[in-house]
N, C-alpha and C positions, 0 to 999 in steps of 0.2 A: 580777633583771631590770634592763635598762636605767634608770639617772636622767634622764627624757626633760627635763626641766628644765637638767639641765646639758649635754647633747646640742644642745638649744635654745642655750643661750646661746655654748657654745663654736660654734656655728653661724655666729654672730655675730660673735663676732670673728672667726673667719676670713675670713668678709665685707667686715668693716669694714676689716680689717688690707689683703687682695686690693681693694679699691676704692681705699684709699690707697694701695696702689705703682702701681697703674695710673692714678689723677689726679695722682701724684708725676710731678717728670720726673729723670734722671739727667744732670751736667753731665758735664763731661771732670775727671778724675780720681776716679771716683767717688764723685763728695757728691753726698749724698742732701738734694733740696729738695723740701719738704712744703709745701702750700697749707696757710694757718694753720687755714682751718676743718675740715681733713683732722687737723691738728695735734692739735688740740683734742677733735676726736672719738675718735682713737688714743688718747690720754692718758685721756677719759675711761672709752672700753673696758676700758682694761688698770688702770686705779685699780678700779672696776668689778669686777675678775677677781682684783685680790689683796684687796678686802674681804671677798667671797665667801669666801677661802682657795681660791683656784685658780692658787696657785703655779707649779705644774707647767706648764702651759702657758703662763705668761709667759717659763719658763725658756726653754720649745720656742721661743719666737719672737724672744728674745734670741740664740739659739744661730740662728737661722737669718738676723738681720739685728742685725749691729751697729750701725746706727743709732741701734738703739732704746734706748740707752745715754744719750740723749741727751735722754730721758724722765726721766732719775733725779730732776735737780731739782725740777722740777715735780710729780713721784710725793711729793718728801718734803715740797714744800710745802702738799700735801692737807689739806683740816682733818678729813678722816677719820683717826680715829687705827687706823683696821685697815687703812688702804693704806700709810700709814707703817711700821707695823709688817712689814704683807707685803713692802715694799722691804726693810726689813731683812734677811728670812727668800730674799726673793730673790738679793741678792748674798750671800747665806751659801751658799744653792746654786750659785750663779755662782763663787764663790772655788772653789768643791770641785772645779766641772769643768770651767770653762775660767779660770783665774786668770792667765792673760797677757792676756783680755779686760774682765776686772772695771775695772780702770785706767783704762780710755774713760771711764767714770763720773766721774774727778777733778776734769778742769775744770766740769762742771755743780754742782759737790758742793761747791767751794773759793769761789765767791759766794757761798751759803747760811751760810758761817761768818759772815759780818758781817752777816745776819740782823739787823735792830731784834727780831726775837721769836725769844728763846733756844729756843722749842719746835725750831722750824726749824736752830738751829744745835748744838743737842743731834744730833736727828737725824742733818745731815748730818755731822756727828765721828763720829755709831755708825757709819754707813756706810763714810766716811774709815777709823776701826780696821777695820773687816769686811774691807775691801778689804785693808790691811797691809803696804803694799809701801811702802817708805824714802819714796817720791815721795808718797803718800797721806800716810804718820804727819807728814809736816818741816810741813804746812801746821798740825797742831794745837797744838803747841807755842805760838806767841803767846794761844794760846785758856787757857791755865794761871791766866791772870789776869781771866778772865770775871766780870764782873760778877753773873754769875747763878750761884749756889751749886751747883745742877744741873748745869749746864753746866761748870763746874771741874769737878764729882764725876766726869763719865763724861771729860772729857780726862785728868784724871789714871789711873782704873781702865784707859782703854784704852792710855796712856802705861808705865804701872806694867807692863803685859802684854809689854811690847817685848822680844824675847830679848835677851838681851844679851850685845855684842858680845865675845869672849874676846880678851885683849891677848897673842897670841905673841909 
């Protein structure tokens, strides 16, 4: 049988998501400008939908509006540590099927490295590696001398992981 629960809530974002493109308005080139309280409500939906573990349908709505890329920072500054993680689990999906789009994510992700709280700059490095592309890895490298033990452990693991380039 139906989960009327998650039927419910996916309900809802799609509500919330369809209220915010239509109180959104579109200028000339198309950028997308969000009323902050519109802002705030999307972020909390879709934080919301990866604590749950409802992946899957943040993937749907990434893949239908790139804007929403523009969520990332804000997703990893969550003190929920199950939406953090669900961003994680999201660009891992995101790399696998659209990986010339994960990238939009960089400049939200590359202020979070100078983070005052290493949780946040953990974070956005695991993201920064997830993603993987030269333009993502070059911002981690100053991060080698982190102050925070953690924080060096994962820039070097995701550093360590780099292929490496063969010298013909």
């Amino acid at each position: 049988m139906y989960n009327f629960q998650a039927i419910t809530v996916l309900l809802f974002i799609v509500a919330i998501y369809v209220f915010t493109l239509y109180s959104a308005s579109k200028i000339p080139g198309n950028i997308f400008i969000m009323h902050k309280e519109d802002y705030f409500d999307l972020l909390k939906v879709v934080g919301d939908f990866l604590e749950l573990g409802h992946v899957e349908n943040i993937v749907a709505m990434f893949k239908q509006d790139t804007d929403l890329y523009n969520l990332t920072g804000d997703l990893v500054r969550d003190d929920r540590f199950s939406v953090r993680l669900g961003t994680a689990v999201l660009f891992e999906e995101l790399v696998e099927i659209r990986p010339h789009e994960a990238s939009l994510a960089i400049p939200c992700l590359v202020g979070l490295l100078q983070e005052k709280n290493p949780i946040f700059r953990g974070e956005a490095a695991t993201i920064l590696g997830i993603i993987g592309t030269p333009d993502a890895l070059q911002h981690l490298e100053p991060l080698t001398d982190d102050p925070d033990p953690q924080v060096r452990e994962i820039i070097t693991d995701i550093l360590n992981k780099r292929p490496v380039e063969s010298s013909s």
